[in-house]
N, C-alpha and C positions, 0 to 999 in steps of 0.2 A: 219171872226171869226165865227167859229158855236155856234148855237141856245144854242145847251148843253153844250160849255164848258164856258160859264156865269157862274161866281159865283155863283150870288144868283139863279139861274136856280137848280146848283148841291145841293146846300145846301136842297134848297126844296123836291129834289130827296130823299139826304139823311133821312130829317125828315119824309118825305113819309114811307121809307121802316123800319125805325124806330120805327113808329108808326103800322105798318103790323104787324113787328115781336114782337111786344109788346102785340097786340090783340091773335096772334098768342099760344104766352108761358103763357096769361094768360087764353085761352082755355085749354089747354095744362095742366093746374092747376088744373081745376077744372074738369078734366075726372079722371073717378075714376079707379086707378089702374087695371090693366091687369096681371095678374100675370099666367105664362103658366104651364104646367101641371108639369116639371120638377124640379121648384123652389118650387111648392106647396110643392111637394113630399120632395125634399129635406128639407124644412121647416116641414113637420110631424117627418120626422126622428131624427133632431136637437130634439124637442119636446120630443120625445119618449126616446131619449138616455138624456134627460134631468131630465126624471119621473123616468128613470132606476135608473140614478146616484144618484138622491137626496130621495130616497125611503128609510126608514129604515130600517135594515135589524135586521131579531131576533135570535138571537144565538144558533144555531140546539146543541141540546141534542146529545150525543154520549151514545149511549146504550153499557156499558162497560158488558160485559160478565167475570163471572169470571172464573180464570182455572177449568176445571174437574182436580179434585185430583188423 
C-alpha cells in the first residue's frame, strides 16, 4: 500500500491545503481594491450621466415677438 493513499495521511493533505487556501483568500481580503483605468472610466461616466439626469432643469423663456402690422 503507498505512504499517500492512508487515509488519515490524505486527510492531513486535505486540511493542509485547506488551511493554505484560507490564509491565502484572507490576504486576498484585505488588499485593497485595484480597480484598472477602464472601470474607473466607466464609473465617472455612470457618475456624470447620473448629475446630468438628476439636475434640475429651469424652464427657458421663449421671447415671443409680436407681428409687425
Amino acid at each position: 500500500m503507498h505512504p499517500a493513499a492512508h487515509p488519515d495521511i490524505h486527510l492531513r493533505l486535505h486540511a493542509l491545503r485547506a488551511a493554505e487556501l484560507h490564509h491565502e483568500a484572507a490576504e486576498f481580503r484585505l488588499r485593497p481594491p485595484r480597480a484598472n483605468l477602464r472601470t474607473r472610466l466607466g464609473w465617472s461616466l455612470v457618475e456624470l450621466g447620473l448629475r446630468l439626469v438628476g439636475r434640475p432643469t429651469s424652464p427657458r423663456r421663449r421671447l415671443v415677438r409680436p407681428y409687425a402690422a
